[in-house]
N, C-alpha and C positions, 0 to 999 in steps of 0.2 A: 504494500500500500504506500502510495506516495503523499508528502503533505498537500497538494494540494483533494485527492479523493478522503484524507484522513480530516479535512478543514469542513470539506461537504457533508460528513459523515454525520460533523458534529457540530450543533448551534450551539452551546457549553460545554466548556470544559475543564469538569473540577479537577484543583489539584488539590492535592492530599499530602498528607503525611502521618505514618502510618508509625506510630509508637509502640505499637505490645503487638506480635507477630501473631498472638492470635486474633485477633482484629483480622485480617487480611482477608481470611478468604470470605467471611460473611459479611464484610463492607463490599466484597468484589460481588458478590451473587445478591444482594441486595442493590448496588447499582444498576447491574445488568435488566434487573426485574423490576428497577425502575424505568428501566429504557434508553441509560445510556450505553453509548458506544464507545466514546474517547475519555481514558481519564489521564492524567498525568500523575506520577508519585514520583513525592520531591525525595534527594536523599539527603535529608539533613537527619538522619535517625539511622541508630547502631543495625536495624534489623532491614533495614529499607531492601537491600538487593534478593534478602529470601523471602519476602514481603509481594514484590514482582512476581518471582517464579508460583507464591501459593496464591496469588492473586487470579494470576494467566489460567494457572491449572482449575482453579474454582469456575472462573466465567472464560472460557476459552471465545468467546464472542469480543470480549471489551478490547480494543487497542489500546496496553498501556505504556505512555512514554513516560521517559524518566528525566526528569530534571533536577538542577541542581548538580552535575555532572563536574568535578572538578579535577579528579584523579584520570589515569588511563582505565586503570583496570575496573572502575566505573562503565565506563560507555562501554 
């Protein structure tokens, strides 16, 4: 998916940040079941990058970007 089909996808797009890793996948399938498609999650939190993977894995529909990107083995 490219930004601009991911821009069309989405009229809002929360970003998050996702503190207690179990948070993750029931914010992820409750977004989706709310109807979003694009969310972004920032990494400013120690769990954020396994936060992503049980996020995807929950709602495998949501496109989620990551922001906040500062390091390499980030992106």
């Amino acid at each position: 998916m490219n930004i601009d089909e991911v821009l069309k996808a989405a009229s809002v797009i929360p970003v998050l940040k996702v503190e207690r890793l179990e948070d993750a996948e029931p914010l992820a399938e409750a977004l989706s079941a709310g109807g979003f498609r694009v969310v972004e999650l920032t990494l400013r939190s120690d769990c954020a990058l396994d936060a992503v993977k049980l996020m995807q894995d929950a709602a495998p529909d949501l496109v989620l970007g990551m922001g906040t990107v500062r390091r390499r083995y980030q992106a």
